[in-house]
N, C-alpha and C positions, 0 to 999 in steps of 0.2 A: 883183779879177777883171773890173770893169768894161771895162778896153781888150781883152779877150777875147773880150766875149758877142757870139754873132751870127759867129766865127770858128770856125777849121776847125783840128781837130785828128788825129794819124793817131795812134792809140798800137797797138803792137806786143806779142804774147804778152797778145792782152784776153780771152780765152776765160773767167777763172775768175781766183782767187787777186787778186793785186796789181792786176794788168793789169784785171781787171774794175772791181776798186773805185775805180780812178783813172777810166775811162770813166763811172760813173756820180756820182760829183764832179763831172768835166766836163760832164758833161751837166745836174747841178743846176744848174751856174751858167751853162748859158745858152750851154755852146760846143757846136757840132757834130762830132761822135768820129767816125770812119774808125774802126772795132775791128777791127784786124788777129788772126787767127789762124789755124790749120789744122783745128779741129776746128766744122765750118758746123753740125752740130746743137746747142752749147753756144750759139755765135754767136748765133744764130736764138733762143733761150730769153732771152739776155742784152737783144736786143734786142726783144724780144716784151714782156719786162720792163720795159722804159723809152718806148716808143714811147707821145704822145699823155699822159705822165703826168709833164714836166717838157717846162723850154725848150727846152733844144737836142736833138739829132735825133742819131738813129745810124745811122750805115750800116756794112754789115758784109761783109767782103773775106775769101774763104778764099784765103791768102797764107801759101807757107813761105817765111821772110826769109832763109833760106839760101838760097834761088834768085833770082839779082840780075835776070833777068828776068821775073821776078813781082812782085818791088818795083817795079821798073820801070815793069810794068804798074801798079802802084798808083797811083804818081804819077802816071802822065799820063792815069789815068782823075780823080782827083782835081784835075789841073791843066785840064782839059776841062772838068768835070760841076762844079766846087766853087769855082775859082779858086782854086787852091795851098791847101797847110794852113801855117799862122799857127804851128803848135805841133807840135812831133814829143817823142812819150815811147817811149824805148828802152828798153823795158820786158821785152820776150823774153828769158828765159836758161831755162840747164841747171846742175844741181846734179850731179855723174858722183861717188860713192867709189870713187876709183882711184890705187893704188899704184904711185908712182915707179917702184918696183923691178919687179914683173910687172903693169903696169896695161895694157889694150888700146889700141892706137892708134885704134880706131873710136871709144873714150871719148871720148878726147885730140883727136880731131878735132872730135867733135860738139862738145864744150866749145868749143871755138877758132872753130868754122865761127859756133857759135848766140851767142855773149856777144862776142864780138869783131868778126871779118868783116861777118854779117849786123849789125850795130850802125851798125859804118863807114861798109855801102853806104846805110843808111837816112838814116845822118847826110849824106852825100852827097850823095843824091839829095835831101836837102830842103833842102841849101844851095843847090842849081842851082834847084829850084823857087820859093824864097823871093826868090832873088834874081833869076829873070826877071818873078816877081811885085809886084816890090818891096814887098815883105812884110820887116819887122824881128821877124822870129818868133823863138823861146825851142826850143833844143834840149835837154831833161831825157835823162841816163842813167840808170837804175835801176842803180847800182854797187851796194855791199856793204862793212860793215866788215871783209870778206875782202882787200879791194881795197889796203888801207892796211897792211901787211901779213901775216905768216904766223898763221893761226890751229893751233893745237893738236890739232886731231884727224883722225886716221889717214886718210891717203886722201886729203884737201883738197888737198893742195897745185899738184894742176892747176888746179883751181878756181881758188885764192889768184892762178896765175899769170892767168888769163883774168881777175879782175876788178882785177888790179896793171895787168891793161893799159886798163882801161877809166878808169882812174886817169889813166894817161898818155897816151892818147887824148883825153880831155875837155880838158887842158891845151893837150893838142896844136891841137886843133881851135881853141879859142879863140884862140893865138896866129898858126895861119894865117887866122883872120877878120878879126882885127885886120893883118894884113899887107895886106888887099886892101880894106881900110877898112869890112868889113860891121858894122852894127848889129846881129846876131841874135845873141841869148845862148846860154851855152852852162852847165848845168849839172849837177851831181852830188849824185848823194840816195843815202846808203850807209846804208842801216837796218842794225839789226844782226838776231839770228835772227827769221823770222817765220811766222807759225804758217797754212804754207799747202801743200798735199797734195805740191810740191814736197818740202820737210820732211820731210814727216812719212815720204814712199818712203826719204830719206837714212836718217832713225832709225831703220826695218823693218831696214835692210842695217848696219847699224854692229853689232858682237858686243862695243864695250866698253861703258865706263857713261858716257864722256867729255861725253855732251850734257844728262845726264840732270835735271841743275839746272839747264839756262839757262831763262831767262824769256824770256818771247817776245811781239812785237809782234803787234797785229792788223792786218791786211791794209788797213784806213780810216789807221792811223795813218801809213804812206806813202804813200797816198793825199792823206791831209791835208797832205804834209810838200810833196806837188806843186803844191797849190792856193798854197800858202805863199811857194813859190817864183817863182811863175809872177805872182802879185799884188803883185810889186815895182815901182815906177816905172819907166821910160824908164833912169834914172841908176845904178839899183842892180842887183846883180849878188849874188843866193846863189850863188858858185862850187861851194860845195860842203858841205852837210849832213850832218851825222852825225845817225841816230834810235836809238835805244837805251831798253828798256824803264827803267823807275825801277825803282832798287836792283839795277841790272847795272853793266857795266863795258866800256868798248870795244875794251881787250884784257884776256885771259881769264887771270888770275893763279892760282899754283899755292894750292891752298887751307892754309896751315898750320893746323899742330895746336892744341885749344885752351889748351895749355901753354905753348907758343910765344906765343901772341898775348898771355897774363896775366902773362908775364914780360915783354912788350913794354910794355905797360901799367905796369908796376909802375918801369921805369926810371926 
């Protein structure tokens, strides 16, 4: 993390959960966080929280990334007051239980608008600032082993599709970087479930038992998975990261019987 410290970072959805625990990694190690989110009294806590008690420095933006002229406004207050940010973490999503079959379009849009759209304009707008900055900065998505594809339980699969695109997004972007010859990375960090009040609304509204034994990541351990990422050489590239609790699985298999398995065994 040493070609880091002393730069600028904007991470998005930093109110709480993931988004929090990645802004305060970066800020151990010495970088300066832009914490994007919508909720200024969490902000205000997070960063009352860190100020004066580590190296690098927070600053804090109430910003919905669903509105491209507020991100807007981000950057060019950040490209003004900061000199570009060095590091962008697309960290903001929605989790919606909603059914193909009668699901609301206002879900289906917030899903699309917040994990995709607002994603793109961020990643946009930090390619246009990195590269008037000349800055070789590191774009992180916060995807999902949703992203990789269909998970199993009722309602997901808009989800599934918003983070299949964030999948194919992250490729995308790379391949047009490398078309116009930029050095800034571009990665992908797909944790599997993680135990973050996002979650935990899903589990309130689910009526089956479908989630009831997944093990779950802590909020540091994608966190850690960022610092990880971002602490590669010039040369190296984590395209993309799977994080998955120990003694889980990264797709979810139907469980058999214990009959089943002692005649497997016994073959």
């Amino acid at each position: 993390m040493e070609q880091w410290k002393g730069k600028v970072a904007i991470v998005t959805g930093a109110s709480a959960g993931i988004g929090a625990s990645i802004v305060v990694k970066l800020v151990q190690n010495g970088v300066h966080v832009v914490a994007l989110a919508r909720r200024e009294d969490i902000l205000k806590e997070l960063a009352e929280s860190l100020n004066d008690k580590d190296y690098g420095t927070i600053h804090t933006k109430v910003c919905d990334v669903t509105n491209e002229q507020a991100v807007k406004d981000v950057f060019s207050w950040v490209d003004s007051t900061l000199g570009g940010p060095s590091i962008l973490i697309n960290n903001a999503g929605v989790a919606k239980v909603s059914s193909l079959l009668n699901g609301k379009l206002k879900d289906w849009q917030e899903t699309f608008n917040l994990n995709v759209l607002a994603l793109s304009v961020c990643s946009r707008e930090a390619y246009k600032s990195m590269t008037k900055n000349k800055i070789d900065g590191h774009i992180i998505h916060i995807n999902s082993i949703a992203g990789h594809g269909l998970t199993p339980y009722f309602g997901f699969k808009m989800y599934n599709a918003s983070k299949n695109a964030v999948t194919v997004l992250c490729d995308g972007l790379r391949h047009e970087l490398q078309l116009v010859g930029s050095k800034i990375k571009v990665s992908s960090i797909s944790p599997g479930p993680v135990a973050t009040d996002m979650l935990a609304g899903v589990n309130k509204i689910l009526t089956d038992r479908s989630m009831e034994d997944l093990k779950f990541l802590h909020v540091d351990d994608v966190a850690n998975a960022v610092i990880t990422s971002l602490s590669t050489p010039p040369n190296v590239l984590i395209a993309e990261m799977t994080v998955i609790p120990t003694g889980s699985l990264i797709k979810t298999h139907l469980q058999p019987s214990s009959r089943v398995v002692e005649n497997a065994l016994n073959l």
